[in-house]
N, C-alpha and C positions, 0 to 999 in steps of 0.2 A: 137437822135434828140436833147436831154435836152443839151449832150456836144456838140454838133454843136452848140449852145446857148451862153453858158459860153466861150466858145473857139474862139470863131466868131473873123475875124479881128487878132487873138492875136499868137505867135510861142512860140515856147518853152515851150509846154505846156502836161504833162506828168503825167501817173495816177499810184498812187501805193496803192495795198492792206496792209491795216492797220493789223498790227499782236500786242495784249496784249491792254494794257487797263491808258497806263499812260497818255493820254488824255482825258480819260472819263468826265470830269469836265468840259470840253469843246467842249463836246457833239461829241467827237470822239474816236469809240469803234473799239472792234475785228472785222475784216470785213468789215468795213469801206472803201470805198473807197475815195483818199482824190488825188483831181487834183491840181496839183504842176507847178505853174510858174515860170521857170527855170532863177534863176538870182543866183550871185554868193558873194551879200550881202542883206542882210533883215535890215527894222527897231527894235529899241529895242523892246522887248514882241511880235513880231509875231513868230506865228508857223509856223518852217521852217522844210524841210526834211533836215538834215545834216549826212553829211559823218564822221564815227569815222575812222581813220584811221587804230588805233594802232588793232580794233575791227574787220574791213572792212566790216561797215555794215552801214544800213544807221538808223538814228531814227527821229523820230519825237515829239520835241519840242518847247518850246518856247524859244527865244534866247536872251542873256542879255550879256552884254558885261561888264567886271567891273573888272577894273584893267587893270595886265596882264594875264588876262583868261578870256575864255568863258563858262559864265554859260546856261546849257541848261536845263531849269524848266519844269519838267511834271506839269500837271492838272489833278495832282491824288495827295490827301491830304496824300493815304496813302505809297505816294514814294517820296525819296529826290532827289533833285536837282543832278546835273553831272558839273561835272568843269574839263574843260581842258586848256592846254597853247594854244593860236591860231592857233600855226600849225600842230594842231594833230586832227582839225575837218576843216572840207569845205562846206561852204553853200551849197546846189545845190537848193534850190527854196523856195519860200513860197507857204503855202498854198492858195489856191484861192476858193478850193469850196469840197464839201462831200458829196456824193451819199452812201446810204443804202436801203439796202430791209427791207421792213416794215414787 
């Protein structure tokens, strides 16, 4: 009923289980579940699920554009940043919302 809520009126809206811990800073851990509004560009600094290509997987960061690359910043002090050329990653959503069991 909670994602009946969040979801109400709105498409392309899609849930994925969080695996590791490079957004903990941002208060999203292992297990995590984090609901994804499916668009195929984000503004600068949101947390977007993105597709690595070269990797074919998807992660979850914060996305910054600078230069000719995008950088994708965890919210973990103690991992670095990910840079790639733009056509080696693909938006697929930003995050909208994050369900956990207490």
């Amino acid at each position: 009923q909670l994602t009946d809520e969040i979801t109400r009126g709105k498409k392309g809206i899609y849930a994925l289980r969080v695996k590791g811990f490079s957004m903990i800073d941002a208060l999203v851990g292992d297990g995590d579940i984090v609901l994804i509004q499916q668009m195929s560009a984000v503004e600068e600094g949101e947390m977007a699920a993105v597709w690595l290509k070269v990797e074919q997987e998807v992660t979850l960061k914060k996305v910054y554009h600078e230069g000719g690359r995008i950088r994708l910043q965890p919210a973990n002090k103690e991992m670095q940043p990910m840079y790639y050329p733009p056509d080696d990653v693909e938006i697929q959503g930003k995050v909208i919302g994050v369900l956990r069991k207490l």
